[in-house]
N, C-alpha and C positions, 0 to 999 in steps of 0.2 A: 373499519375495513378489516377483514381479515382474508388469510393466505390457507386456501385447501390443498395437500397434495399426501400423496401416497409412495410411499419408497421404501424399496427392499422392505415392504412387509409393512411398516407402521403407516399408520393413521395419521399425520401430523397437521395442527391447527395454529396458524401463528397469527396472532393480533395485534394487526400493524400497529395500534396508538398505545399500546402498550408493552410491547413485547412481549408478553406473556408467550408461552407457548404449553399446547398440548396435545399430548398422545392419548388417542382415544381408540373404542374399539369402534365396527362398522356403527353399530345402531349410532351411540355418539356422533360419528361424524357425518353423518347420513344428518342426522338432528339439527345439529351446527349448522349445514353448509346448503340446507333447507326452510332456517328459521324464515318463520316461525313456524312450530308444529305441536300436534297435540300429542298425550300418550296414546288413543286410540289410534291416531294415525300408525303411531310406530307398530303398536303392534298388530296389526292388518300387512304392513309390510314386511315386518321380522315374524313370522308365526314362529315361537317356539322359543322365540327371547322375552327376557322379561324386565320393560322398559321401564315400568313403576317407577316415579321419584327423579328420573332421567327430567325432566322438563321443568322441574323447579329446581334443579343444580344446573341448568344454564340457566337457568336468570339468575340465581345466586351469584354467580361468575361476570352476568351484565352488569348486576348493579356493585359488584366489585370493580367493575369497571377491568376484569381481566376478559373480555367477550364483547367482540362492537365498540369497544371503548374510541372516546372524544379524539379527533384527530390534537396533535400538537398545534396547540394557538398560540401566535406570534406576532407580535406588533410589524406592523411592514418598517420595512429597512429606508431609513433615511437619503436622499441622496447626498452628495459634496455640496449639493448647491446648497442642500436645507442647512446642513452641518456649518459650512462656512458664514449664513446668518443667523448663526446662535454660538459663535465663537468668540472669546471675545476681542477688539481687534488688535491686530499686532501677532496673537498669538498663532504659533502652528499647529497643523493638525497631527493629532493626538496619536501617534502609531505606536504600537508596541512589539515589537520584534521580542520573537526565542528561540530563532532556530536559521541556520546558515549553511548551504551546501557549496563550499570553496572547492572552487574546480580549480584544484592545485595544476594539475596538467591537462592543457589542450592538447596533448598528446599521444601517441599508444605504443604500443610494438606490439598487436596485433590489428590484424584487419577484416573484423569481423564483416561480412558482407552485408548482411542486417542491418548492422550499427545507426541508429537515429542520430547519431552526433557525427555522422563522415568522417569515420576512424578516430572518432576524439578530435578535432578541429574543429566543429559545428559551424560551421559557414566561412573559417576563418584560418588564418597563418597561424602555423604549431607556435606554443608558448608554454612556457613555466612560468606557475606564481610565484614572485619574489617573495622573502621573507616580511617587508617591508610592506604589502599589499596585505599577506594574511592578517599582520597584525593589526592593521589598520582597521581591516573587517572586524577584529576577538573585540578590538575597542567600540568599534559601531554597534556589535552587540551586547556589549553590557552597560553602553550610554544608551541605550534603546529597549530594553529589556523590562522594565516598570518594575512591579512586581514580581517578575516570574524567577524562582530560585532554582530551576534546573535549566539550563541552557544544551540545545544540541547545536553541534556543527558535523556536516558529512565531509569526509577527504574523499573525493569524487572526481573524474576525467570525462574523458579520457582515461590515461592508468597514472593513477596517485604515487607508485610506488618507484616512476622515473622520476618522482620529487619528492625521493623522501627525508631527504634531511632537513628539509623547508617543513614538512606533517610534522617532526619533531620536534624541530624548535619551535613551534606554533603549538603543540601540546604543550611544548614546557612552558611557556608564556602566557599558558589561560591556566596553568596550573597554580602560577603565580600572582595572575590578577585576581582568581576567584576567591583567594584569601583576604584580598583586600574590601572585595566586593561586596561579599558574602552571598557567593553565587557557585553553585557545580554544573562543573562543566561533561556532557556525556560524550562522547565521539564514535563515529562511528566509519570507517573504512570499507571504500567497495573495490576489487581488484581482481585482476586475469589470473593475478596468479605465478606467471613467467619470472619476475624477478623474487619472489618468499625469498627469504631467508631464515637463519639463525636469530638473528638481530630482527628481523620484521615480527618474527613467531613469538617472543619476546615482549619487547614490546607492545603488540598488541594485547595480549594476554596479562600487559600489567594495566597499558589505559587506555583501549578502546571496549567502549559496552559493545560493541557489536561489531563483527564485520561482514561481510559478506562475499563471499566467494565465486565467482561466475565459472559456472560450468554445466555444459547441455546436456550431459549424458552417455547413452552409448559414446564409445570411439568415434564409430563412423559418421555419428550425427553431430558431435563437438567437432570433430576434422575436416566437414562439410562445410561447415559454419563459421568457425575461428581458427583462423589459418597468422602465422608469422611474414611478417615482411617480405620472409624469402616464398612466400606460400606454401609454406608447409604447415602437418598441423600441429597442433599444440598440446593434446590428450596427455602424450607421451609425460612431456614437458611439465607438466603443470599436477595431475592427478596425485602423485606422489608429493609433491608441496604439498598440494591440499591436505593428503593424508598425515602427513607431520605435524600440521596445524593443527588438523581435527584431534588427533592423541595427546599435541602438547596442551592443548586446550582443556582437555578433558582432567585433566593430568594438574592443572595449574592451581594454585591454592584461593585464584581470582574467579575459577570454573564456574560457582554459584549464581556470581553475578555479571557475567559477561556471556555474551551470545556471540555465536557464530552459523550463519545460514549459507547452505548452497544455493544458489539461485541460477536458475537456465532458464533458458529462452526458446517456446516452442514457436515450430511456423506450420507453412502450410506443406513442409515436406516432412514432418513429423508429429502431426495429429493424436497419434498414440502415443503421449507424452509418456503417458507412465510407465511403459517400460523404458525410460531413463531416469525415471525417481525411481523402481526396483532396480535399476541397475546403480544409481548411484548409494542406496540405502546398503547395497552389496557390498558396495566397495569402505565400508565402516560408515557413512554420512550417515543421522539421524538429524535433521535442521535443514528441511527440505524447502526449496519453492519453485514454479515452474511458472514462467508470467508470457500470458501471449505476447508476438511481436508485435512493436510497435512502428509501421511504415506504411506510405503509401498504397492506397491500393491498386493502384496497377503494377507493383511491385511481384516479383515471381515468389515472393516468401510472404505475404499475403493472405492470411486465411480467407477462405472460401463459404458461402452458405453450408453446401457440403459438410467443410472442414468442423464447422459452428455446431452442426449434429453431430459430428462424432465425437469433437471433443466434451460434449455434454455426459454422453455416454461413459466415455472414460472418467470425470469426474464422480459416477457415481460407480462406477466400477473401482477406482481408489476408496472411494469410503469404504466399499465391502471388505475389500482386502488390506486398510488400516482397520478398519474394528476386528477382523482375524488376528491381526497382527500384536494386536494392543496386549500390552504384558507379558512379552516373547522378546526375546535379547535382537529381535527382528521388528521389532516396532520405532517408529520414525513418527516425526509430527511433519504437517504440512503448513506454512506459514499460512494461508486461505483456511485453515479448517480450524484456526486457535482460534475461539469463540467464546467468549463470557458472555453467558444467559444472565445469568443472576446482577450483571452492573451493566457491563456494555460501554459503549461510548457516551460522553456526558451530551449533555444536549446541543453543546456548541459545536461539539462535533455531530451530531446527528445531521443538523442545519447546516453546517458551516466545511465539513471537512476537515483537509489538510491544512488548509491556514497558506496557504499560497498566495504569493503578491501581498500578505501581509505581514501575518506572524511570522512566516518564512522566506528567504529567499535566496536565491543562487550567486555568486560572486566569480565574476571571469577572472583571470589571471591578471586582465590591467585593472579588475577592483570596479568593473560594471557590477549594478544589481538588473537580476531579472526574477522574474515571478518566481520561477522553477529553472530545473536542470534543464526538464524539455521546452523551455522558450528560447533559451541561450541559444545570441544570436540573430535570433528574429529583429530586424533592428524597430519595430515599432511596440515592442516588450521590455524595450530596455529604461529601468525607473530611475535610474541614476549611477551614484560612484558611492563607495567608500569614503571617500575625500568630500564629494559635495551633500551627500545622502540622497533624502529621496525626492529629486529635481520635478519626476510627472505623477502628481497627486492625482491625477486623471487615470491613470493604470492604477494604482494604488487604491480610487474610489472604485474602478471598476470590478476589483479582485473582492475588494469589502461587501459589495453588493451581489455577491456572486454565491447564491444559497438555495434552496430549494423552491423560495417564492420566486427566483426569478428561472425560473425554470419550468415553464407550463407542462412538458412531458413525462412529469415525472410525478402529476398530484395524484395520478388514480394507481402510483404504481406500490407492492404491499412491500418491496426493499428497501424504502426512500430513506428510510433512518436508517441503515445500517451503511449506505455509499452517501449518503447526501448529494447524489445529483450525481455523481463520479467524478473522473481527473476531467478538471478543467482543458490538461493541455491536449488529452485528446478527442475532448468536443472538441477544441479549436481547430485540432487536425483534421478532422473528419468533416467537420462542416460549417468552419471560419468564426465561430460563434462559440466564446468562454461560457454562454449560457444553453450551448446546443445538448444534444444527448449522441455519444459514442455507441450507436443501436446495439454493435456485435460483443461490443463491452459488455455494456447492460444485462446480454443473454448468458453470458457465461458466467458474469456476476449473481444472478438471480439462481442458474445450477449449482455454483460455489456454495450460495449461501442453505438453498435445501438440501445440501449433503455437508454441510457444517452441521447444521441445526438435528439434521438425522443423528450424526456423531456425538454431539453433544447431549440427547436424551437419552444414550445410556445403547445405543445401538451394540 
């Protein structure tokens, strides 16, 4: 299978069973996206070009298998049942965890209207993680961890940072254990913002790989959106932290190896996202990301058919004015457009994804597991405890099963290896079904990815 498309100008040819990709001129991809053809053919249609040798360099390219190449073949996925009679008996099934999103706070001190979690509560009475629950979790994943020598955990809400001396001691104690273990540990912090400090900017800068920053952009469209307890908004408040962050950051002798991204949230009252990625790339940010909302669709922040065009538009209207931008004290990366051609995602992840409900999972403040952040909650998601592990093998099987093969809409689609099927959680939102397809996802994902691929060939 291969992917034909034209933008700002190139020619571009991507081969879905191999990722290959190529920039061609018209005759070339007139050639390609016609095979098979003769040279006569070509030149009857191009008078004046001169297609010579063009028709035996794409089959050179087929039987390099960079052109029409073999889809990805894959033995079908086991179920629990088959698994369970080739185990031997007594023993448990075989999970390997390497990565834990501790929702330190079910809490906020804002109240974004948007918010998928209901101001950080997610279905539920406000709560802080004890110190006692995280560690409980650092221990569940390094007795569950196998193999794997790099472990992540996210400090995630709600807002992490009404618990921070609990992130603390909880970093210092994996800091502790992973010497014993012979395991490193990454961390990673997401947060509004409203309480930064001295001590937080710190901090992070010596042990968090990454954090992530929430903020929408313009004033009016972050003040619209993430308003304070008292309703007021929070622009004022928060931008100038950010900005401290982003210099001390920059600034720190950790700066190499640690990231920090702004991340905002567009809807369907701000479809022209990107002027609040140039407005925040204005305000000193270069570590940009802008992720549609995620809610209900009869919700008034809801993107629209409408909305799904325009933002398409803007997508490739960013690429134009990121490759103007590139190598100008005015250039910024977009977290969707960081793309490795040349390696990519390994093939587990092509098929497999994020590793949700298994390699990964979310831990509530009382030390439930659930798939992800966006299941917390859901009480028919919930796989267990920290304390007892993971109690329903039957979510656990269904998350392991949860790949490309089991996803009928997505075989004829030329994206399939670069999302693997998409977020599970919101197929499940959209249409109750961990193996359905998120349609308006799909379209924006599919834009995302040919105006990555434009950027990446040197646009």
């Amino acid at each position: 299978m291969i992917h034909a498309y034209t933008l700002h100008g190139k020619h571009i040819i991507l081969d879905t069973g191999s990722g290959a990709v190529h920039v061609t001129d018209p005759v070339a991809y007139y050639a390609i996206t016609h095979w098979p053809v003769t040279d006569s053919e070509l030149r009857a249609r191009f008078p004046g070009e001169n297609p010579d040798g063009l028709t035996e360099d794409i089959e050179a390219l087929i039987a390099a298998q960079k052109l029409f190449s073999p889809e990805i073949e894959l033995a079908p996925m086991r179920s629990e049942a088959q698994r369970t009679l080739t185990r031997p008996e007594g023993a448990e099934p075989h999970r390997r965890c390497k990565a834990l999103c501790l929702h330190v706070s079910h809490t906020c001190n804002l109240t974004c209207d948007y918010c998928f979690a209901q101001a950080g509560r997610y279905r539920g009475e406000e709560a802080l993680m004890p110190f006692e629950v995280g560690r409980r979790a650092l221990d569940y994943l390094l007795e569950h961890s196998g193999g794997h020598k790099n472990l992540e955990v996210d400090f995630f809400g709600g807002e992490p940072l009404l618990n921070w001396q609990v992130v603390k001691d909880l970093v210092r104690y994996a800091r502790e254990k992973e010497r014993e273990a012979g395991k490193r540990f990454r961390f990673t912090l997401t947060t509004n913002g409203v309480l930064i400090d001295d001590d937080v900017i710190a901090f992070c800068n010596r042990e968090m790989s990454n954090a992530v920053l929430s903020l929408d952009g313009r004033r009016e469209v972050h003040d619209h959106l993430r308003r304070t307890v008292h309703g007021r908004g929070s622009y004022d408040l928060v931008v100038p932290k950010f900005q401290k962050f982003a210099r001390a950051h920059c600034a720190s002798e950790h700066s190499g190896e640690k990231n920090y991204y702004m991340r905002g949230t567009f809807t369907h009252f701000n479809p022209d996202f990107t002027r609040d990625l140039y407005h925040m790339a204005g305000l000193g940010f270069h570590s940009l990301s802008m992720e549609p909302v995620v809610c209900a669709p009869e919700s008034e922040y809801a993107l629209t058919p409408a909305d799904i065009e325009k933002i398409k538009a803007e997508y490739e209207a960013l690429a134009l004015e990121m490759a103007r931008r590139r190598g100008t004290p005015e250039a910024f990366s977009f977290y969707h457009y960081n793309l490795d051609l040349k390696h990519g995602p390994c093939i587990y992840k092509r098929v497999k994804g994020c590793g949700s409900g298994t390699e990964y999972m979310a831990v509530t403040p009382a030390g439930e597991f659930y798939p992800c952040h966006q299941f917390v909650g859901e009480p028919d998601f919930c796989m267990g405890s920290v304390w007892e592990g993971v109690t329903r093998p039957d979510i656990h099987a269904q998350f392991t099963a949860c790949t490309l093969q089991t996803r009928p809409a997505c075989r004829g689609c030329w994206a399939k290896y670069w999302c693997a099927g998409g977020c599970a959680a919101n197929a499940y939102h959209a249409c109750g079904n961990i193996n359905g397809v998120y349609e308006a996802g799909c379209e924006l994902f599919k834009k995302r990815m040919e105006c990555a691929i434009w950027l990446a060939v040197g646009a």
